[in-house]
N, C-alpha and C positions, 0 to 999 in steps of 0.2 A: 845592700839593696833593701825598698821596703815599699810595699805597697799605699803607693798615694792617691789612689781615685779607682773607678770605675765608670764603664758604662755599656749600655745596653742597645742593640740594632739591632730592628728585624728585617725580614726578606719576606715578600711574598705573603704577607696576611691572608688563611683561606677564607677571606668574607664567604664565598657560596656556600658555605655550610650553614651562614645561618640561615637560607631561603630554602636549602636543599641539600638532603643527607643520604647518603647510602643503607640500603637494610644493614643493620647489626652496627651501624654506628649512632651515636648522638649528639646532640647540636653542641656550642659550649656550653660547660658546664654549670656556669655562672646564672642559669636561665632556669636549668631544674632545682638548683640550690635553692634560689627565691622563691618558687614557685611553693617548695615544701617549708622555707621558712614561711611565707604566708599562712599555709594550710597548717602549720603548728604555733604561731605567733599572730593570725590575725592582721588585720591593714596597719594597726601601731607595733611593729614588732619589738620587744623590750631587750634589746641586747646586753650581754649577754644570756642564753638558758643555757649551754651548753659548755662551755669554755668557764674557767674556774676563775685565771688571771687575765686581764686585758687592758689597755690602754687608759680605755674610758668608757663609762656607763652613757649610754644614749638610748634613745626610741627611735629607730628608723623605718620611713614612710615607706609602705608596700603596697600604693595606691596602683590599680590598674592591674595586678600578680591575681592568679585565681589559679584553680585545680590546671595542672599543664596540660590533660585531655580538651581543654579549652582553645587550646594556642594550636593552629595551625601549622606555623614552625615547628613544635616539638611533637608531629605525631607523624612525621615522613616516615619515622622505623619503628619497629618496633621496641627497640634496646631504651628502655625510659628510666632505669636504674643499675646501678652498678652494683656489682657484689663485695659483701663488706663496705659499704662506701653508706655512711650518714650525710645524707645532701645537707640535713641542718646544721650539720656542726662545720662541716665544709664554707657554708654559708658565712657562718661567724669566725671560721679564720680567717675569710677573703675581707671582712670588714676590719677584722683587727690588723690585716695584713695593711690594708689601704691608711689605719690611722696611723699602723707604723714607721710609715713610710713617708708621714707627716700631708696628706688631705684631709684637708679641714675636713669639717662634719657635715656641713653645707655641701662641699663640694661631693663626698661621699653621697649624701641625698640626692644632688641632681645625676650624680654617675647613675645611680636605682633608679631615677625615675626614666633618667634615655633608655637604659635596656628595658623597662617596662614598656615604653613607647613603640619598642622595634617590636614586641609580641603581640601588641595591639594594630599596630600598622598589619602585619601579618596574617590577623584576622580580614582587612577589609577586602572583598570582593566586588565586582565591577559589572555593569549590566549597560547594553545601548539603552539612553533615554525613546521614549516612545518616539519622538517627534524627527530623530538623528539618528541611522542604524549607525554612519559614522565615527558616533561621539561615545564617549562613553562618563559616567555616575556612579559612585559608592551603590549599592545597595541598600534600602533603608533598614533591615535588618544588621548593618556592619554599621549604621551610623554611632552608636553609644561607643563601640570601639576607636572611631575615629574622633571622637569626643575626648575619652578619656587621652589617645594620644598629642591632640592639640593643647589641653589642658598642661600635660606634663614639659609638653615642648614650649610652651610657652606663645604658642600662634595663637591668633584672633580665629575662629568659627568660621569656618567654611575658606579659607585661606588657603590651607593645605587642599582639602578636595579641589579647588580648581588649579594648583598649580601641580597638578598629580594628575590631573585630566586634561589639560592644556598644554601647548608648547606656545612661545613667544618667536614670532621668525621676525628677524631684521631685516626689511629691504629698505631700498631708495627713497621709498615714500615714508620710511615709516616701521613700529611695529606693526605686527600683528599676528593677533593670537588665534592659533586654529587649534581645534580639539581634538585629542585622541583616541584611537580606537581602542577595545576593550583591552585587546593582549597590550599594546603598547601602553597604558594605564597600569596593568600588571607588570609590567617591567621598571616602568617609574616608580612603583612602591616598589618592588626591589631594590632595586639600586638606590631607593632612599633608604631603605633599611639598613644597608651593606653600611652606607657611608655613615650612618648612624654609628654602628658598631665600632667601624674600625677608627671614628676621630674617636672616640670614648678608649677604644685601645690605646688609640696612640697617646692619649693625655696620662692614662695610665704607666705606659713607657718614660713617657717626659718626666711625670712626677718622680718617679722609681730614680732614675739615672740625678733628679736636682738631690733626692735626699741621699745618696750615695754619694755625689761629689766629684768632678773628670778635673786635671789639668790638662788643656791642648797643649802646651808647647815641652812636654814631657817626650823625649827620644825611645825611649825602650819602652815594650809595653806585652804583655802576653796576652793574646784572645784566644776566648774557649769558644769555636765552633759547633754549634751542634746541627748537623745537617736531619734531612726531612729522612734521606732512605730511600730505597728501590722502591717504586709502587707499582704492583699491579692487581688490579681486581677484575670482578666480571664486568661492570663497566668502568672504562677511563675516560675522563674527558680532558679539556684544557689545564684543571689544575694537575692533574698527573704527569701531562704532557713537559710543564714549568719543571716539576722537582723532578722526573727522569734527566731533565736538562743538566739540572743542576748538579745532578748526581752522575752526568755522563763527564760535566767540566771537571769535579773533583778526582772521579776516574782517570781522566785524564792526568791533572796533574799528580796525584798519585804515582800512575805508572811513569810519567817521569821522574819521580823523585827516586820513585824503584832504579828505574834504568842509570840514575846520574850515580847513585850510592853501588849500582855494580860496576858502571864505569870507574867509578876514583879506585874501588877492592881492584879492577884488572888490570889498572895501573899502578899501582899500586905495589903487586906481586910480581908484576914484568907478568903478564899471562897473553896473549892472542885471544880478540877477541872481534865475532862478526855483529854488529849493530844492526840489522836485516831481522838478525831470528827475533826478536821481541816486538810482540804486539805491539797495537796500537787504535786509540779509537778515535783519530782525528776525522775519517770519514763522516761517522754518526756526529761528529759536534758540526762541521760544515755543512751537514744534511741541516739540520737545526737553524745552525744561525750566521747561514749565508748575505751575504746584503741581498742580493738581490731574487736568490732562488732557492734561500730557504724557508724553512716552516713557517718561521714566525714573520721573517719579511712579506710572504706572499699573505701571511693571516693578514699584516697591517694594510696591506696593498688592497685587499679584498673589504676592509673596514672601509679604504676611503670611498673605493666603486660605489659610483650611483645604483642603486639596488642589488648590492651585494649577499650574497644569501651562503650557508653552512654547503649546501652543495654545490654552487658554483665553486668554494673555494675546495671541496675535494675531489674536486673533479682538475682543476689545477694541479692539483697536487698529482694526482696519478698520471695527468700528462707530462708535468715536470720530472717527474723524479720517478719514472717508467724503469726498469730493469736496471734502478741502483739498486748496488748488493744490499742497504743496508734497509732498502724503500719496499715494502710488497704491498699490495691491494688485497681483499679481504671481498671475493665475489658473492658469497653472499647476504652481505651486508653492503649495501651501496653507500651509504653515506657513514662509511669507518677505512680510516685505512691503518697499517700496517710498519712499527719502528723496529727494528731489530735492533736492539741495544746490548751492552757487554753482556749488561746480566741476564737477557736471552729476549725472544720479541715480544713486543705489548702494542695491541690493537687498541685504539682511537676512536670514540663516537665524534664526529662532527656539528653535531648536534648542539647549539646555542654556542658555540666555540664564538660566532663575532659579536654578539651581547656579551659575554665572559669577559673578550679581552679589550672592549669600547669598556664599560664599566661607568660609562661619564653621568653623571647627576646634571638633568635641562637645567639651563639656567632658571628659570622659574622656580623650581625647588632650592635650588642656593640662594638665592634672593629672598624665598620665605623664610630659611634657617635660619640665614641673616639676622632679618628683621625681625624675630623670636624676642619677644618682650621677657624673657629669660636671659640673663649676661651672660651666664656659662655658656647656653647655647649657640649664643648669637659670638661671643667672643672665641668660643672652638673654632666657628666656621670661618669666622673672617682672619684666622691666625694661623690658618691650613693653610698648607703652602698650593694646594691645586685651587683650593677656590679664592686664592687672593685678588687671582688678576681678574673675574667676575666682579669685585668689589672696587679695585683700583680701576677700573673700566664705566663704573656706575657712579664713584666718588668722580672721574673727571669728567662725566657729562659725555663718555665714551666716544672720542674723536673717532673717527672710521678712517679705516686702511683706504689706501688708494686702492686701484682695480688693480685685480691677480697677486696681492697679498692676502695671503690665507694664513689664517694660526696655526699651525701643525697640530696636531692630531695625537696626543701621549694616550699611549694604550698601555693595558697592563705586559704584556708583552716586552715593549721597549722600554718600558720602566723598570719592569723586572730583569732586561739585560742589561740595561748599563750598571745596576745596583749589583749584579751575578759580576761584570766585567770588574766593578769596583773593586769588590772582595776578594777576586783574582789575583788583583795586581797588588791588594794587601800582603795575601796568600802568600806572594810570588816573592817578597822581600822577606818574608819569616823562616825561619827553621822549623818545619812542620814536626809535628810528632803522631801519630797516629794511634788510636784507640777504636777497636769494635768489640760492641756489646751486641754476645751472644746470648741470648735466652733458650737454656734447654726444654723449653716447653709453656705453650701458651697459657695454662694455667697455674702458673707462678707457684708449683709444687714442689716440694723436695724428691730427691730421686729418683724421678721421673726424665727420661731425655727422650727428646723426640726428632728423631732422627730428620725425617721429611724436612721437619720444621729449620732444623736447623743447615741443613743441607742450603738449601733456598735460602737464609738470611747469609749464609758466606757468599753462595750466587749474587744476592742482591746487592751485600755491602762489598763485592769486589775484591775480595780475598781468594779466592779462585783464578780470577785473573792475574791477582799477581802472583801467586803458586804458578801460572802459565809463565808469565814475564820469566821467574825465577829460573824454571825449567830451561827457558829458552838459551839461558848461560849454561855455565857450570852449579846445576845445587844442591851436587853435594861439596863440601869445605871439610878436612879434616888435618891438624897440625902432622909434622913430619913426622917424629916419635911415634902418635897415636896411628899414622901409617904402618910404622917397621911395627910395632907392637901387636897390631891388628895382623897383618899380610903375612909376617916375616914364615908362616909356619904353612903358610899355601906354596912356600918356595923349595925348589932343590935344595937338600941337606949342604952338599957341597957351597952352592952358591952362596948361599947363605953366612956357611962359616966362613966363606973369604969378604962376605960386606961386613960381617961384626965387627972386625976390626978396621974399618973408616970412620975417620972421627967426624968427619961433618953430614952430621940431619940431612944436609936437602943432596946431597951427593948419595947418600947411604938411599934415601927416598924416590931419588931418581933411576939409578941403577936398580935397588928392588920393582920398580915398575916398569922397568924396559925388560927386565926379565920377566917378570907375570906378562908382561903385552904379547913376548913370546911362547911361552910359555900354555895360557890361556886362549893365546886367539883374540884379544879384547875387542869388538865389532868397533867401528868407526863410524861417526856420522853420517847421514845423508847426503849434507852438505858439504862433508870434505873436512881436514883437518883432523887431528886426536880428539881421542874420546875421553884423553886424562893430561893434565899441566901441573905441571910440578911450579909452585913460585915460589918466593921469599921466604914465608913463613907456612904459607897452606899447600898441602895438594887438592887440585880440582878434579873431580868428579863429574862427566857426564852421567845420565841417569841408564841409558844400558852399559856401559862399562863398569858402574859399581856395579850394576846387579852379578852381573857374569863377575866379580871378582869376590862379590856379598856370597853370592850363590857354592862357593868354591870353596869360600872360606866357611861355610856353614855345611855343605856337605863333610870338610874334613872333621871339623867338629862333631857331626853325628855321629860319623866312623870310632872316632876316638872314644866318644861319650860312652857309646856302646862298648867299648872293651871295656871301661872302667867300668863300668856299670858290672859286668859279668864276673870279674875280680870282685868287685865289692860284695855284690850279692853272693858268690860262692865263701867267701869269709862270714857274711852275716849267716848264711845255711848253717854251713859247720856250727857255729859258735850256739845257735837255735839247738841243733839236732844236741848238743852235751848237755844243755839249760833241760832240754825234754827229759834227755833220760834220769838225769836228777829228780826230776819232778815225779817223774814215772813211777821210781822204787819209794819215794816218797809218801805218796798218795799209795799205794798197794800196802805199805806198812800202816796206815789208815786205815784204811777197807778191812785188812783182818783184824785191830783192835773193835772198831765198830761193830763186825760179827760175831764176836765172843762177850760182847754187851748185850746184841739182840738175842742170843742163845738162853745166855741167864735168863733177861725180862722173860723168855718166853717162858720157863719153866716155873716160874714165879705167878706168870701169868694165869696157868692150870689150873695152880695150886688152888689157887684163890677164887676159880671160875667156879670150882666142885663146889666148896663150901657155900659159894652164894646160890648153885642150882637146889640145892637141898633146904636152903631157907625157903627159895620162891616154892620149892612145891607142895610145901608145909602151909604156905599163904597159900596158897591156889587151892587147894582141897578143905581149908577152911572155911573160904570163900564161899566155895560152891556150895557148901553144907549150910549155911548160913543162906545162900540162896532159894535151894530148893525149900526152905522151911517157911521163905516169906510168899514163895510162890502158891504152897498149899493153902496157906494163909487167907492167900486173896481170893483160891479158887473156890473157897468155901464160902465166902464173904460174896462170890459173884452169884452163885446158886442161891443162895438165898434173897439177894435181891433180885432174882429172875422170877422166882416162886412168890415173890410180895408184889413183882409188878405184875403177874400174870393173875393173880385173883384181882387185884385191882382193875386189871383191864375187861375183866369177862362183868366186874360191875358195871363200869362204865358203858359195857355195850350193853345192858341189862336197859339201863334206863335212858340211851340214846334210841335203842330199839320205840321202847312208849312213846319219848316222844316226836319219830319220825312219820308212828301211825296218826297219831293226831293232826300233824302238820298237813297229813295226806290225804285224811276227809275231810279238813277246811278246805284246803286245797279242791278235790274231786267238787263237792257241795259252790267251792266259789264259780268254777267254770262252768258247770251246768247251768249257774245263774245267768254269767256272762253270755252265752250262746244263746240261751230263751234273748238277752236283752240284744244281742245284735240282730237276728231274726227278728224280732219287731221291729227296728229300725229300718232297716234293710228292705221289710216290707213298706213301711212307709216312705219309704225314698220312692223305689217304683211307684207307688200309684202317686205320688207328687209330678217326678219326672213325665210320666202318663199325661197326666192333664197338662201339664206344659209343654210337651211336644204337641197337644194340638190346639193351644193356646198360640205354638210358635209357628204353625199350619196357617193358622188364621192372619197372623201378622206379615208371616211373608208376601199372601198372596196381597195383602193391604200395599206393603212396602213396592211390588213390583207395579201396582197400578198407579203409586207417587210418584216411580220413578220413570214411569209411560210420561205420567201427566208433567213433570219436570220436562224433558226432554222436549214433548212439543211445544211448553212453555220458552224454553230457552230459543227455541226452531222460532216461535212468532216474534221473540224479541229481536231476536238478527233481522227476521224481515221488517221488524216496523223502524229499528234501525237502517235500512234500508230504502224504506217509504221516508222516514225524516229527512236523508241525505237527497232524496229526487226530489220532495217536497222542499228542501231548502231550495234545489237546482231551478225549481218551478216557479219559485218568488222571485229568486234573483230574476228569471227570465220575463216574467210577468214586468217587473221592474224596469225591466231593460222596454221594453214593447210600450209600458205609457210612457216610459221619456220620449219616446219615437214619437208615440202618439200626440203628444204635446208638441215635439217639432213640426208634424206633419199639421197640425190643426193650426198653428201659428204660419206653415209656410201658402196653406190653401186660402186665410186668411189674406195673408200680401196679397195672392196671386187673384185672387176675388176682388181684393181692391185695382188691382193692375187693371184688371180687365173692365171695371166699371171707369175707370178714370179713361181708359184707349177708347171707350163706347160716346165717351165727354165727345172726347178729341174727334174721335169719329166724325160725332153731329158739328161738330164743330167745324170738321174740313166739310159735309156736305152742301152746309151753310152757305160756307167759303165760295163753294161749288157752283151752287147755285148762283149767287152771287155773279161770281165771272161769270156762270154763262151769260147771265143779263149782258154783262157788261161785254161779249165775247157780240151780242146783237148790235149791237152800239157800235156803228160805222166807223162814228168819228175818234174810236181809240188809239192811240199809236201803237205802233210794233213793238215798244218796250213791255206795257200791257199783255201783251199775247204772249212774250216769253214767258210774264209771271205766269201766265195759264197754265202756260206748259210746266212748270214745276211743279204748280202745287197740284194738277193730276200725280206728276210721279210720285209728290209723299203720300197723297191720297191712296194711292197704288202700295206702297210700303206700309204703311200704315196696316192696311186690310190683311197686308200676308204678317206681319206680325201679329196680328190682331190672332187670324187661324191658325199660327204656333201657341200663343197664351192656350187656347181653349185645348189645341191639341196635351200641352201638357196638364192640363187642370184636368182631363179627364183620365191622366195615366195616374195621378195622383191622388183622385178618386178611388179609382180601382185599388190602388194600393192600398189606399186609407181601409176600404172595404175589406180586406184580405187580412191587412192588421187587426183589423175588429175581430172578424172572425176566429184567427187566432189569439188573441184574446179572451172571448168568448171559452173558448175550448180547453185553453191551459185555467182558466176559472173550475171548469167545470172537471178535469182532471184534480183538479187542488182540493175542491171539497169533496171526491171522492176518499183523497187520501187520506183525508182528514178524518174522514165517517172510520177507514180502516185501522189507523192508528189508535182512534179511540176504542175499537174493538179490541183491538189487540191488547192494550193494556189492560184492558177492562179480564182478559182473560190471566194474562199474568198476573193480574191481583189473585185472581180465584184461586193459581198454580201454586203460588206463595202460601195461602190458608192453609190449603192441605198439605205442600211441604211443612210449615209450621205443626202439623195436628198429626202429621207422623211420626216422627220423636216418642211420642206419649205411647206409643207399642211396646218398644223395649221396656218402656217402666210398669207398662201394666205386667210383661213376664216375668220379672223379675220382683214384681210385687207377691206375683202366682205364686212362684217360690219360693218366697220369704212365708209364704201363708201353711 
């Protein structure tokens, strides 16, 4: 046999990572790599710095990469480095990995420039335009971000912002494009971001598996499996939800593999055996992934509902799956519920669960990717197998379904189960082998075990459970021999020596445990049947029947132990207590040569002590002698210099004395001077001060009569300010009185004319009057004639009473006219009154002013007094 190909399959890409990360974890790595290769290489970064050997020297474009406190993506956690971990050099083996793997250099470039695009898409944020709360617009703040991203993708300017803010709906008549609101514009750059990432994974995948090499029609093949692992944290959502799945089906098959491998050992041995006592977690996978009433059915079921929403479908859930054992609700959290799984229960946010598992990228963003004037970009998308049939649907001029033909609806969910069902049934044909990697401690330290920790990763990877499984048989196994060999000494002496001589193992094995069964007592199942099976080649072992036979055989062991133990240790004593006494006389015949050594030294020591006390006192009294002589010495030397400073000093006071007297009638002589001259001074101060106190007599009472004279100054300018504002009131009003005047002189005018023109008319009709009468004499008139008579009496008649209304008013407006003069007259005569006072009054504030001005000059003359 020999290895001829490879290749490589994933499950379940976590795209939400890159939109959204849990505290303490970080995005891919691939993202903080670049971002520090930037910040150490600059937008041309010169590969390699770090790396010694490599494929090939290039400059790779880091256009769009800046400090990662930048990127929205990478600052959901806090955890933004690893320990030990150089993101730069990391960086450059991901490049040299990608060349070794054989992607072009090109293609490596545009790989950097899509995940630059997915950091900068990440940046952009969304606001309703003014005019549409409905709709929603990048931010112009995020615009240079969504520049650089179009740039890198390859789109035309503003292409992407409208098909990230719009959706395209197909009806009967027609497209049409309606705009989206801000969160669902937020969700659209998500989900273009995901899809971003993960076609870049997947071409990464592709490339990997072409330069490694598969043959399909090859029969035998080994796959290494590496599953995800138990997950639980403080929050779980949908993606936890998938790989507990995943890891409930592998438990699954697992404990069947368990149970099939104890089945073939029980047949095996000829043993009895109940299939009932071993677990099972078929319930929890049926909870899961029922067609019609489980999790992920009712999630897809809830995706198609017309406004389907995270708590509608948990609420589903808890009326579906009410008081299953394996289902609980979670009351104070309403929108979480409750999976009890092998490896123990894990709570569920429901929370964006039907965004998670739809995942689907609008048409309108496929369509832009598409058309991505970039070929890698545009050739990615159109070569993905989910966005093909968008393209084969747009290449045919998109024929439409008849009516209630709908497309089905692929969620991550059903994707992720037939891909889980796939690998199952790979599974289900292979000879599994099974590997779990324990880690004794999260910080990858020597000698450190951490108990908790690893407690919980056997919970998790289901080693535990199969210890259950195991239990649920026979687990303990131990060959015949190692039976008699083990037991044979917990049995009756008798008995015993009549099995040793049976020559067969499993007869010798059976008898000695039908005798312990009596023997011991050996308890028996719950369920019925022995607690021990002798087979073929093993005896079985329940787990309280060894104990009680473990237990029996280890107490006789103690017993025994302890006797040897008190034989041995009375021989080790003995054999001690003879080694002592040897040693005893030994060391004693020591001890006395050592004290006839110290005896000697001592007397040796005397000897020699006297001789040397007789030298030192020989020194010591010479000493002293030699002391006291230099003492005298000094004492004479000090008297004498006591007797030279003390004539010296009675000098010095001799002639400090002369001249302290001198100092002292300068001194006496200078201050008698000084007092005569402050006494003069002193006198001259008083009589200065004298005359300028009544200098300052004189000025006050000046000041207080300025300040009379101010004050009524001030007093007549308020009132002539007062007389201006009545005398303005008195113009305006004079004002007012000859416009009137003029009215009224223009209206007596008409009314004058009126009346001399009705005085015409007057003589006019008397004329008239006259006239008819003549003519009223005049026989021969007709009747027609006399009527005229009659009328023009009656205007004659009207005439006259209008005539005495004119006069009547021409003399009321006489009157008035008269009454206006008058006042007239009056406010005249008020006006130059106030005029005469005004002028007085200033006339005197001028006065008030002089002498304010000529009071000042006070102070200066006292101050002149005293300067003098």
């Amino acid at each position: 046999l020999r290895l001829c190909g490879a290749r490589i399959r994933h499950y379940l890409l976590e795209k939400i990572r890159v939109c959204e990360q849990q505290e303490g974890e970080r995005n891919y790595h691939i993202f903080y790599e670049a971002c520090a290769a930037f910040m150490a290489g600059g937008k041309d970064y010169r590969f390699p710095q770090k790396l010694k050997r490599v494929k090939e020297e290039t400059v790779i474009d880091l256009e769009g990469f800046a400090e990662l406190s930048n990127f929205q993506y990478l600052t959901r956690s806090t955890c933004k480095t690893l320990k030990d971990v150089d993101d730069v050099e990391m960086f450059e083996r991901r490049i040299n990995a990608m060349q070794t793997i054989g992607i072009k250099p090109e293609d490596v470039a545009e790989v950097i420039h899509m995940i630059s695009s997915v950091l900068n898409l990440g940046n952009c944020k969304f606001d309703a335009p003014p005019n549409n709360s409905e709709g929603s617009m990048i931010m112009q703040e995020c615009k240079a971000n969504l520049a650089v991203a179009e740039k890198l993708l390859g789109i035309n300017s503003g292409d992407l912002e409208k098909a990230i803010c719009n959706q395209t709906r197909v009806t009967p008549d027609g497209k049409i494009r309606s705009p989206l609101n801000v969160r669902q514009a937020a969700d659209n750059r998500d989900a273009l971001t995901r899809a971003v990432y993960g076609i870049v994974f997947n071409f990464i995948v592709h490339s990997t598996n072409l330069s490694i090499g598969y043959i399909e029609d090859v029969k035998l093949f080994v796959g290494v499996l590496d599953i995800f692992g138990f997950e639980c944290f403080k929050m779980n959502s949908f993606e936890q939800l998938c790989i507990n799945f995943t890891n409930e089906r592998l438990q699954q098959f697992f404990n069947s593999f368990v149970f099939k491998l104890e089945e073939q050992l029980y047949e095996r041995e000829g043993i009895p055996w109940d299939a009932l006592d071993f677990p099972d977690n078929q319930d929890s996978v049926d909870l899961l992934q029922a067609k019609t009433t489980g999790v992920f059915a009712m999630l897809d079921e809830e995706c198609i509902v017309p406004n389907g929403s995270d708590q509608g479908f948990n609420n589903k859930l808890m009326k579906q799956h009410k008081g299953h054992r394996r289902f609980d609700e979670i009351k104070t959290k309403p929108t979480w519920f409750q999976i009890k799984h092998f490896a123990g229960p894990v709570g569920y946010c429901t929370d964006s669960f039907l965004d998670k598992n739809r995942d689907q990228l609008s048409n309108d963003l496929i369509e832009c990717m598409g058309g991505s004037s970039n070929n890698f970009v545009a050739n990615l998308f159109k070569k993905d197998q989910k966005f093909a049939e968008v393209f084969n649907a747009e290449a045919q001029d998109a024929p439409k379904a008849g009516p209630g033909k709908k497309k089905k609806m692929i969620t991550v969910s059903s994707e992720f189960k037939e891909q889980l069902a796939s690998l199952m049934d790979i599974v289900d044909l292979t000879e599994p082998h099974f590997i779990r990697c324990i880690k004794p401690n999260p910080q990858n330290v020597p000698d450190v075990y951490d108990r908790k920790g690893v407690t919980e990763q056997l919970r998790y990877g289901g080693v535990l459970q199969v210890v259950q499984v195991s239990r649920a048989g026979y687990p303990v196994r131990i060959n015949h021999a190692e039976c008699w060999d083990d037991y044979m000494v917990i049995g009756a002496p008798k008995v015993i020596a009549e099995l040793k001589h049976l020559p067969d193992l499993k007869i010798r094995a059976q008898k000695l445990m039908e005798h312990l069964n009596t023997e011991l007592n050996i308890p028996k199942p719950k369920t019925g049947g022995a607690g021990w099976a002798v087979g073929k080649t093993l005896v079985f072992f329940k787990l309280p029947a060894y104990e009680r036979i473990k237990f029996a055989r280890l107490e006789l062991l103690v017993k025994s132990t302890t006797l040897i133990q008190a034989h041995w240790r009375g021989m080790v004593q003995r054999k001690k207590f003879a080694a002592v006494r040897l040693f005893t006389l030994h060391v004693q015949a020591l001890l006395r040569s050592k004290q006839a050594r110290v005896e000697l030294m001592k007397c040796r020591s005397e000897h020699s002590a006297v001789a040397i006390q007789a030298m030192a006192r020989r020194r010591l009294d010479r000493k002293k002698y030699t002391d006291i002589l230099s003492k005298v010495v000094k004492i004479q030397s000090l008297r004498r210099g006591i007797l030279g400073r003390k004539s010296a000093k009675e000098h010095k006071k001799f002639t400090s004395a002369a001249r302290l007297q001198a100092l002292f009638r300068s001194k006496r002589d200078q201050k008698i001077y000084d007092d005569l001259r402050q006494s003069v001074l002193l006198a001259q101060q008083r009589w200065r001060m004298r005359s300028a106190k009544t200098q300052m007599k004189k000025l006050k009472q000046e000041a207080k009569e300025v300040g009379a004279l101010m004050a009524k100054s001030q007093k007549q300018q308020e009132q002539a300010a007062e007389m201006r504002k009545m005398n303005e009131e008195l113009e305006a009003h004079q004002l007012q009185l000859q416009s009137e005047k003029k009215s009224l002189s223009s209206k007596v005018k008409q009314l004058e004319d009126g009346l001399q023109q009705r005085q015409a008319e007057l003589e006019e009709m008397k004329v008239k009057a006259q006239e008819a009468a003549k003519l009223a004499a005049d026989h021969s008139k007709t009747a027609i004639e006399a009527e005229k008579m009659e009328e023009l009496k009656k205007s004659a008649a009207e005439k006259d009473a209008e005539l005495d209304n004119l006069r009547k008013d021409l003399q009321e407006i006489k009157a008035k006219f008269e009454k206006q003069q008058q006042d007239l007259k009056t406010a005249e005569a008020n006006y130059q009154q106030l005029l005469r006072s005004t002028a007085m009054q200033s006339v005197g504030g001028s006065a008030g002013a002089q002498g304010a001005q000529a009071a000042p000059t006070a102070p200066a003359a006292a101050r002149a007094a005293r300067g003098s």
